[in-house]
C-alpha positions in Angstrom: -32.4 2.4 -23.9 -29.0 1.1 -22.6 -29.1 -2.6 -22.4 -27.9 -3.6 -19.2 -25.2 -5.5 -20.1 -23.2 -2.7 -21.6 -21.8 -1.1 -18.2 -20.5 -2.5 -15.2 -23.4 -2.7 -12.7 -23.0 -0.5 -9.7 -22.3 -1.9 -5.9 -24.8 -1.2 -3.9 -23.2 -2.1 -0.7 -20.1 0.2 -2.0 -17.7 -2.5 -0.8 -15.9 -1.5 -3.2 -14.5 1.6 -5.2 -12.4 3.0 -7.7 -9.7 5.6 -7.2 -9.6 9.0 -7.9 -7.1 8.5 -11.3 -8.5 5.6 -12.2 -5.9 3.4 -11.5 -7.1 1.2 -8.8 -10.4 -1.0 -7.8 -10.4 -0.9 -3.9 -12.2 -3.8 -2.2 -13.1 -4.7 1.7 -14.7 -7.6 3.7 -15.2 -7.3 7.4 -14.6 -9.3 9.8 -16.4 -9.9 11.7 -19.6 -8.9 9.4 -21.9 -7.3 9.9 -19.7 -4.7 11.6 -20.0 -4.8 15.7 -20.8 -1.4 17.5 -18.4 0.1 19.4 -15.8 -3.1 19.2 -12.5 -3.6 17.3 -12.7 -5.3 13.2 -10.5 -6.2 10.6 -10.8 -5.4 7.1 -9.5 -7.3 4.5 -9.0 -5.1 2.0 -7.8 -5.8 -1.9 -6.4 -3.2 -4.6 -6.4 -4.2 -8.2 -5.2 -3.3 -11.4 -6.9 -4.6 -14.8 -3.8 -7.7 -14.3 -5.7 -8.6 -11.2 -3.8 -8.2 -8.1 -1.6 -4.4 -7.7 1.8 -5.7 -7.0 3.6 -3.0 -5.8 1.1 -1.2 -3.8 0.9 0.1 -0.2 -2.5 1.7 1.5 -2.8 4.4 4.1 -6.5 3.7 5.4 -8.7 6.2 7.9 -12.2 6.7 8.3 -14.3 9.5 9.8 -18.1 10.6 10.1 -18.4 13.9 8.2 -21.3 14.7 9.7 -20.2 14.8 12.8 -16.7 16.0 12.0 -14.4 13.7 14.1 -12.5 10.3 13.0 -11.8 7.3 14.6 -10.5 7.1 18.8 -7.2 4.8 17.8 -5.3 4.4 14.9 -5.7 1.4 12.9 -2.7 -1.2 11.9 -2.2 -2.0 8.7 0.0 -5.2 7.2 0.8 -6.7 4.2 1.6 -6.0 0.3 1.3 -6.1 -3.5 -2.5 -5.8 -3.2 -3.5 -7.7 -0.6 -4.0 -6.1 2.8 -5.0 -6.6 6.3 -5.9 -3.8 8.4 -6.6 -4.2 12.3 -7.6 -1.9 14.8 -10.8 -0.2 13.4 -13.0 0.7 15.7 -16.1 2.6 15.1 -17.5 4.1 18.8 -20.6 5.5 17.0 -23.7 4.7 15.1 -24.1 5.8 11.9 -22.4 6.6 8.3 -18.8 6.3 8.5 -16.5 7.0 5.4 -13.8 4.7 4.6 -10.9 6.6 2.7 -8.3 4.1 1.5 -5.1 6.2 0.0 -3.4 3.6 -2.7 0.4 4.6 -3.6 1.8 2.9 -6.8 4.1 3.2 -9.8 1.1 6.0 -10.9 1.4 8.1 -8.1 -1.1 8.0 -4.9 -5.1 8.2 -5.2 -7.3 8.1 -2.9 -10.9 5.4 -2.9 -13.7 5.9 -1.1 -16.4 4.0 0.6 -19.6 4.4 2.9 -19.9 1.7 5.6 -23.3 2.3 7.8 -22.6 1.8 11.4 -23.3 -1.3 13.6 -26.5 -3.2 13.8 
């Protein structure tokens, strides 16, 4: 059997997630946390390379509910650079599994990371 020691372990929150190419690890922290219903958050959000911090690097981020087929009411605002980010603004008007889709542009192009976030309370 694989000893357990011989792969990264998997997040279970998923507060975290690689890119599509590879390129990026993609990293969040709420704030306030846990998330409140139906308010406005932050994210603090982090892309790294194997160096550590992606220098170089902007994000695009949205976030929708598949399920239900719509995104979020208002735009979010994001600031910063080089792999460390703030976005403010989110706002997540409804209960339940939201997806988090953080678009990374470098020096290797853009990918996109994704993550589930389970909605408020």
């Amino acid at each position: 059997s694989d000893s357990p020691d011989s792969a990264a372990p998997e997040t279970e929150d998923a507060r975290s997630a690689i890119t599509s190419g590879g390129t990026w690890t993609v990293s969040y922290a709420p704030e306030p946390d846990p998330l409140p219903g139906n308010e406005e958050f932050s994210l603090d959000i982090s892309v790294e390379d194997d160096a550590g911090l992606a220098s170089g690097t902007s994000i695009l981020l949205t976030a929708d509910m598949p399920e239900h087929g719509h995104g979020m009411n208002q735009a979010p605002v994001v600031s910063g650079s080089d792999g460390s980010f703030r976005v403010d603004g989110m706002l997540f008007h409804m209960t339940g599994d939201w997806r988090l889709i953080v678009d990374v542009t470098g020096d290797a192009g853009t990918e996109s990371a994704e993550m589930w976030v389970k909605c408020c309370g």
